[in-house]
VOGU-3710 file (C-alpha; in Angstrom, 3 decimals, decimal comma):
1> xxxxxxxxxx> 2,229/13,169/-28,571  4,898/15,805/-28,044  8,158/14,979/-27,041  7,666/16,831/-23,700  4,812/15,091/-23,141  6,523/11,161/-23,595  9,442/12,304/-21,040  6,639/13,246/-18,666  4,840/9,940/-18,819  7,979/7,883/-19,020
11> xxxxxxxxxx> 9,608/9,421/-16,095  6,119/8,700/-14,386  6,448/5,293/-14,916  9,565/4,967/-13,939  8,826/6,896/-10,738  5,642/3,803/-10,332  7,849/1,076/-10,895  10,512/2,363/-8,262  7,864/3,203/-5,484  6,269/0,741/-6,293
21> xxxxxxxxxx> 9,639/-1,569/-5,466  10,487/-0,081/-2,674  8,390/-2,639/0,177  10,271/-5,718/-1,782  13,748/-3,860/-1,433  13,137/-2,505/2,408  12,355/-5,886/3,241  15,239/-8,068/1,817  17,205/-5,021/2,851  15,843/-5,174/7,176
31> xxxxxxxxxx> 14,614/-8,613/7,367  17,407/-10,878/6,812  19,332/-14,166/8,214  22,909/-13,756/8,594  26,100/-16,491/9,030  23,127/-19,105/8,985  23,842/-21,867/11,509  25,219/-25,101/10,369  23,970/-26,859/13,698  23,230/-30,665/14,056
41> xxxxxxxxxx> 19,656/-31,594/15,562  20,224/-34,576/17,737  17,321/-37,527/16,999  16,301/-36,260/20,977  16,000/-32,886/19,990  14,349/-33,714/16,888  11,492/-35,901/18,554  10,862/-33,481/21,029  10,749/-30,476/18,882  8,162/-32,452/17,022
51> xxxxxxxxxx> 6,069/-33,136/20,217  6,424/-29,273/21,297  3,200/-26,936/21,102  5,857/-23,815/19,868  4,029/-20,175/20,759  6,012/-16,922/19,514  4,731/-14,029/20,846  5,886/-11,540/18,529  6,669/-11,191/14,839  5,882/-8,787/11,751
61> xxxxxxxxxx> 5,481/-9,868/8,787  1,606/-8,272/7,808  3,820/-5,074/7,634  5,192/-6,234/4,184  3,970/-7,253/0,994  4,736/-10,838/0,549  2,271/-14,219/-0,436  2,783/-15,629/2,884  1,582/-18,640/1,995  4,686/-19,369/-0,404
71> xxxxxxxxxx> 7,919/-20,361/1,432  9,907/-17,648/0,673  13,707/-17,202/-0,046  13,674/-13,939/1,898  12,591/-12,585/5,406  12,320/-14,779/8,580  8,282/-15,965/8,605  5,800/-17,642/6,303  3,132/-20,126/6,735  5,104/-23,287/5,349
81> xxxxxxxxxx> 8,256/-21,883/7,200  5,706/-21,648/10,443  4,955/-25,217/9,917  8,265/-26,777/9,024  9,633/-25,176/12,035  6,872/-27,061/13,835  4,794/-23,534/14,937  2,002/-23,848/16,539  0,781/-20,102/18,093  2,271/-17,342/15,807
91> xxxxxxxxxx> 1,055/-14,025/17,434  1,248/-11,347/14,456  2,160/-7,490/15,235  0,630/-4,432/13,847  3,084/-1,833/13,992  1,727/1,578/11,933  4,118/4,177/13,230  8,201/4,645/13,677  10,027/7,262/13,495  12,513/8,458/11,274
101> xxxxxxxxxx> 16,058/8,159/13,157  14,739/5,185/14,988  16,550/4,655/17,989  16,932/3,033/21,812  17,483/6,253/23,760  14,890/8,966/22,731  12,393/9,311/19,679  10,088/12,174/18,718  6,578/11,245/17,963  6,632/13,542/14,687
111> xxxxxxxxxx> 7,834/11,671/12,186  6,651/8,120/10,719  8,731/6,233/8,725  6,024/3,863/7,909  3,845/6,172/5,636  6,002/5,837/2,208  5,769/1,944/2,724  2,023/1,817/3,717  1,845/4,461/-0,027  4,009/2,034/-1,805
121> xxxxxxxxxx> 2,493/-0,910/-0,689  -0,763/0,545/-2,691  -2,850/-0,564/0,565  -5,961/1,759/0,979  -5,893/5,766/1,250  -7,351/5,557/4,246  -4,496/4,189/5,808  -1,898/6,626/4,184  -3,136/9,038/6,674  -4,477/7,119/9,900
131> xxxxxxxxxx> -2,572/4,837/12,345  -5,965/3,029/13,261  -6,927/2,483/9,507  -3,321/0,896/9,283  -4,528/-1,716/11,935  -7,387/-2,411/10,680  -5,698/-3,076/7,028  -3,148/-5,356/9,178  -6,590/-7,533/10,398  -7,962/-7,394/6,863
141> xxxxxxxxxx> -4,964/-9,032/5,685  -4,412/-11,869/8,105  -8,123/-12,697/7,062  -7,342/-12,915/3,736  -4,136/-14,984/4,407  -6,569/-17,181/6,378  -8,521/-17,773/3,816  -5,409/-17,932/1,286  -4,111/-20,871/3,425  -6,770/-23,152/3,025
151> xxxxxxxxxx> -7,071/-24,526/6,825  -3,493/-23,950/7,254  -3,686/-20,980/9,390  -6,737/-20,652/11,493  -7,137/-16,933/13,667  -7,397/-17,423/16,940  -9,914/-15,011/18,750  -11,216/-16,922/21,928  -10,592/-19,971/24,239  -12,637/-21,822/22,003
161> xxxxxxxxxx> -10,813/-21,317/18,889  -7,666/-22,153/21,200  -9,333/-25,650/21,986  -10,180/-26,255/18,116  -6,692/-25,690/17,134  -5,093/-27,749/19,757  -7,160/-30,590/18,723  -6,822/-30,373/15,615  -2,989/-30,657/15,919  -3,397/-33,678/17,607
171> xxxxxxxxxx> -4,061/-35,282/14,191  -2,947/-35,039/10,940  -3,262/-31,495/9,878  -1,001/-29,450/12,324  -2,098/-25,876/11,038  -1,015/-22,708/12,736  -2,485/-20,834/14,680  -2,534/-16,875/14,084  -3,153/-14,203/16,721  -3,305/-10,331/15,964
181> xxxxxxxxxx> -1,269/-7,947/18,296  -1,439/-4,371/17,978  2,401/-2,697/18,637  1,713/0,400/20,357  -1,694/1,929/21,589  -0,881/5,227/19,356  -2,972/3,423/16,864  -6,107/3,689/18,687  -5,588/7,404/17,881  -6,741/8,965/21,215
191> xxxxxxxxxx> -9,824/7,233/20,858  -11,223/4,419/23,573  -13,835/3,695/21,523  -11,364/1,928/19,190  -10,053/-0,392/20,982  -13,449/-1,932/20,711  -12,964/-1,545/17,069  -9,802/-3,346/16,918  -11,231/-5,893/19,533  -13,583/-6,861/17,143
201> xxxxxxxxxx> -11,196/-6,944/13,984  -9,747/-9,809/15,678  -6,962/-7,942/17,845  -6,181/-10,271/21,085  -3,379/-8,282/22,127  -2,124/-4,796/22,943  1,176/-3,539/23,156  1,163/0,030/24,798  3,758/1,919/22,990  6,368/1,145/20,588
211> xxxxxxxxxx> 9,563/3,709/19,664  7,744/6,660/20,930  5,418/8,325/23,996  2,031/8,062/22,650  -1,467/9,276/24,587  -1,803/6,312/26,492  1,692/5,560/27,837  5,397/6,343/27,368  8,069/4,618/25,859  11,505/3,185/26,943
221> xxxxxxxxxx> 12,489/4,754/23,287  10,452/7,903/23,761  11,475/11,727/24,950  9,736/12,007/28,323  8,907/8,181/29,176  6,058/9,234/30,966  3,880/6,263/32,942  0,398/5,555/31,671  -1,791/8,590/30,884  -5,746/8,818/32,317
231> xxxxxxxxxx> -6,533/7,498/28,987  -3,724/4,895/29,418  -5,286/3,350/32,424  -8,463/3,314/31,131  -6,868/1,430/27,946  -5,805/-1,206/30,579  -8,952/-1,542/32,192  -10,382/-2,154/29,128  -8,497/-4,343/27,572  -8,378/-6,691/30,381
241> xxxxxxxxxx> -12,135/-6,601/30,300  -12,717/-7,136/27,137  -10,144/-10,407/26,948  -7,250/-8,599/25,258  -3,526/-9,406/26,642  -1,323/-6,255/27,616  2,093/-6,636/26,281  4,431/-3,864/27,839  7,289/-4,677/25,527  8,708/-1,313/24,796
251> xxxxxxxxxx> 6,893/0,873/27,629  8,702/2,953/30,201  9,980/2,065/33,298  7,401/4,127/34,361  4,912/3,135/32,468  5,366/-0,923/33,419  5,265/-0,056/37,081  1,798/1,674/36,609  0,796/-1,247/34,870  2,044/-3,824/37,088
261> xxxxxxxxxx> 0,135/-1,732/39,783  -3,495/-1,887/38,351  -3,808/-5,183/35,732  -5,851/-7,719/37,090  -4,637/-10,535/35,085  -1,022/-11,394/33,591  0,443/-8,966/31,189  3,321/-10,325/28,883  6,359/-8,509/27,100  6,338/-9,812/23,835
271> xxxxxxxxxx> 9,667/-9,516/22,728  12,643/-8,788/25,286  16,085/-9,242/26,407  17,504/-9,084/30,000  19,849/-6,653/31,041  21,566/-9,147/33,309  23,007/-11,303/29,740  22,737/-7,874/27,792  22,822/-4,363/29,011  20,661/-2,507/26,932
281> xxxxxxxxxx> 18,194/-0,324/27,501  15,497/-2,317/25,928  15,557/-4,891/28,005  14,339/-5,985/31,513  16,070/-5,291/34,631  16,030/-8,296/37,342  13,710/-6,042/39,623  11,191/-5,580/36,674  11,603/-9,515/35,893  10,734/-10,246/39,631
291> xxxxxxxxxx> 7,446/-7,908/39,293  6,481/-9,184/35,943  6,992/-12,522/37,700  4,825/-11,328/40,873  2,191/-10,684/38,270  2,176/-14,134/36,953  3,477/-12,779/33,269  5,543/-13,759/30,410  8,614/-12,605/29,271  9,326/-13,829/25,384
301> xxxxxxxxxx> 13,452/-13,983/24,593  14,190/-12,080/21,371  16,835/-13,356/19,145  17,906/-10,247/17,720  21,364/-8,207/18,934  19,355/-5,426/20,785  17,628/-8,041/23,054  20,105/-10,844/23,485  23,938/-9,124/22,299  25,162/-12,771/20,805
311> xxxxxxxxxx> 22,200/-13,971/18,413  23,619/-17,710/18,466  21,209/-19,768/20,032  23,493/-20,078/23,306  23,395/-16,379/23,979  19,088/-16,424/23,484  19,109/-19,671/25,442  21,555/-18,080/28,413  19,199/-15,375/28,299  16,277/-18,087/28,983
321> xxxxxxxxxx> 18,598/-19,421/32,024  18,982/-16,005/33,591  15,272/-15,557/33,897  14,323/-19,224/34,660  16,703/-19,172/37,972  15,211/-15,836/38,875  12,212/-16,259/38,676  10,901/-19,801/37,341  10,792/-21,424/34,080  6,659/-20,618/33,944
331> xxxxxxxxxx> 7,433/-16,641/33,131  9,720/-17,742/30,235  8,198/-17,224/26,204  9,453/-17,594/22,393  9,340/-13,542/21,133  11,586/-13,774/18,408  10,591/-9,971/16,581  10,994/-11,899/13,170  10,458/-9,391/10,040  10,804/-6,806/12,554
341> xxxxxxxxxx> 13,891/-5,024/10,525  15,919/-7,477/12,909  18,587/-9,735/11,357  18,455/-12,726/12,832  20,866/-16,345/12,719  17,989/-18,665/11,593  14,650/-17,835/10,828  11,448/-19,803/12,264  11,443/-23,400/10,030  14,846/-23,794/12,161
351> xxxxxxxxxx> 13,267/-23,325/15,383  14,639/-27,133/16,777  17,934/-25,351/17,153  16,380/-23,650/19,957  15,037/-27,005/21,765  18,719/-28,265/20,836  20,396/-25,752/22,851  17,736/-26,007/25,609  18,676/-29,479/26,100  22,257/-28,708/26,016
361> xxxxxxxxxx> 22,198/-26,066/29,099  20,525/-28,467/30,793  16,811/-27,873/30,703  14,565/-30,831/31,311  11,953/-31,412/28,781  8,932/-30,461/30,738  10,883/-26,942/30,975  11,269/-26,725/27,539  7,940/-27,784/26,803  7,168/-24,526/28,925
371> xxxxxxxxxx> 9,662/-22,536/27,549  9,049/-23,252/24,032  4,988/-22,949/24,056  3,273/-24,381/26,845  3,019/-21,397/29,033  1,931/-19,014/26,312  -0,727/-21,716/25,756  -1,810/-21,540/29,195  -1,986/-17,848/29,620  -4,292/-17,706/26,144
381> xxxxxxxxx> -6,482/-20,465/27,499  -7,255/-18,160/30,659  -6,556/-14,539/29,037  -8,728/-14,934/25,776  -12,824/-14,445/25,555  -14,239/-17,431/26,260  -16,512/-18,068/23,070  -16,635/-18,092/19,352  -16,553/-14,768/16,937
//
């Protein structure tokens, strides 16, 4: 073999091995915990923490390559983190798309920043190139951690499974549950037809849009911010028909009004802040809480800077506060956006600090109970598909 020819191969190898590292180093890189908290756990909180049913409605860790079923020393979310932090309900995000530049204000839909990750994360050429393959893979891959898990992690898909889990909790095994949400309808690629699709890949939840206006609603992130499109309505209509949960976490203004206006049954926004604790554009105004409220929704606290502007657990819980005396402690909901490039104070095996600081600002324990699970439970025990799948 020539010399030309061995640079050639060796520089192509050396190209492999770098791609081929960059998922592991954009992870540890934009999923990390920061001045971890040195907090002591009363024995209170401790025992109630350990009699909570905890439900977060919104993290990402399918979108990286990891063995989730290892407890990892990176990132925010595995299964044996899940269960040391006492996790009950772990709803699991699909996002396929963002865009290069990501920001608050205003996004182009143009660019993806997803598609070198999705290359170098060797999953299937058919996702390299479509936003709905890249869901499905998502589905695909919580199956497989299912069945990696052995019983630790069961998929929740109906009522029934909902039933199975909570009983089963009540014993010895405690394993988590695991419920698909898609982040942003501009994976269903224009197409109603697959939203049936990703209905029956396991997908319980839809978020409408994500950091940019897609063809069934706009963003709070995206140029025009548009409300929900012909096709967007129909998407609701759908959904709620079919037993899905619409999550307008990261929709327009706009768009959540139009929402608000048709949906039949409770929507949720999985991962928030409130404008009243911090004024960002993200997050909900007291007029949209109130509506949300009217609606009989859930709003799930974030614990990242964007949704909450101090990450300690006092700033997420005084978030918590602001919406209970609103509106009621029922509309209140974990969404913590773990592995969601946020960085974060603890990750979710420290999840008691929560329940400790809940305690401290004075929330009873039946509120926390609420706060910390029991009112996502309820709304997937009436929003879910009745039977097995």
């Amino acid at each position: 073999m020539s010399k030309i020819k061995i640079s050639i191969l060796l520089l192509v190898l050396v190209l492999i091995v770098t791609f081929g590292a960059l998922p592991g180093l954009m992870d540890r890189r934009m999923n990390r915990v920061e001045d971890r908290l040195a907090v002591e756990i009363s024995p209170r909180a401790e025992a109630l923490h350990e009699s909570l049913f905890v439900a977060d409605l919104h993290a990402d860790p399918l979108l990286w390559r990891r063995d989730l079923t290892q407890w990892l020393d990176h990132g925010q979310v595995d299964v044996p983190r899940l269960q040391a932090g006492n996790v009950a309900l772990q709803v699991f995000g699909s996002p396929t798309k963002t865009p290069r530049g990501l920001n608050y204000d205003a996004n182009p839909g143009d660019t993806d920043n997803l598609t070198a990750l999705v290359i170098a994360g060797l999953q299937p050429v058919a996702t390299w190139t479509s936003l709905y393959q890249r869901a499905l893979f998502h589905a695909e891959k919580l199956k497989r951690l299912e069945a990696a898990a052995e019983g630790q992690l069961r998929i929740i898909r109906s009522i029934a499974d909902i039933e199975s889990l909570v009983a089963a909790r009540e014993g010895q095994a405690r394993p988590v549950g695991a419920l698909l949400g898609l982040e942003g309808a501009h994976a269903l690629e224009g197409r109603i037809e697959n939203l049936d699709g990703l209905f029956d890949a396991g997908f319980r939840m839809i978020g409408l849009a994500h950091f940019f206006d897609n063809e069934v609603a706009g963003s709070m992130h995206g140029m025009e911010k548009y409300g929900l499109t012909d096709l967007g309505r129909e998407v609701v209509l759908r959904a709620e028909a079919l037993g899905m949960v619409v999550d307008i976490a990261h929709s327009s203004p706009a768009a959540i009004d139009d929402v608000l206006a048709i949906a039949s049954r409770p929507v949720v926004v999985s991962h928030t802040g409130v404008k009243a604790t911090c004024d960002v554009n993200r997050n909900l105004s007291d007029e949209q809480i109130r509506r949300i409220a009217a609606n009989g929704g859930l709003m799930g606290i974030g614990y990242w800077e964007g949704a909450v502007c101090d990450t300690t657990p006092q700033g997420i819980v005084a978030a918590m506060s602001h919406v209970r005396d609103l509106v009621g402690v029922e509309h209140l909901a974990l969404g913590s956006d773990f592995d969601g490039a946020v960085v974060t104070r603890f990750d979710t095996s420290e999840l008691s600090l929560l329940t400790e600081e809940l305690l401290v600002q004075g929330f009873t324990d039946a509120e926390i109970r609420a706060v910390m699970g029991g009112n996502a439970l309820a709304l997937f025990r009436n929003g879910l598909p009745p039977g097995n799948f």
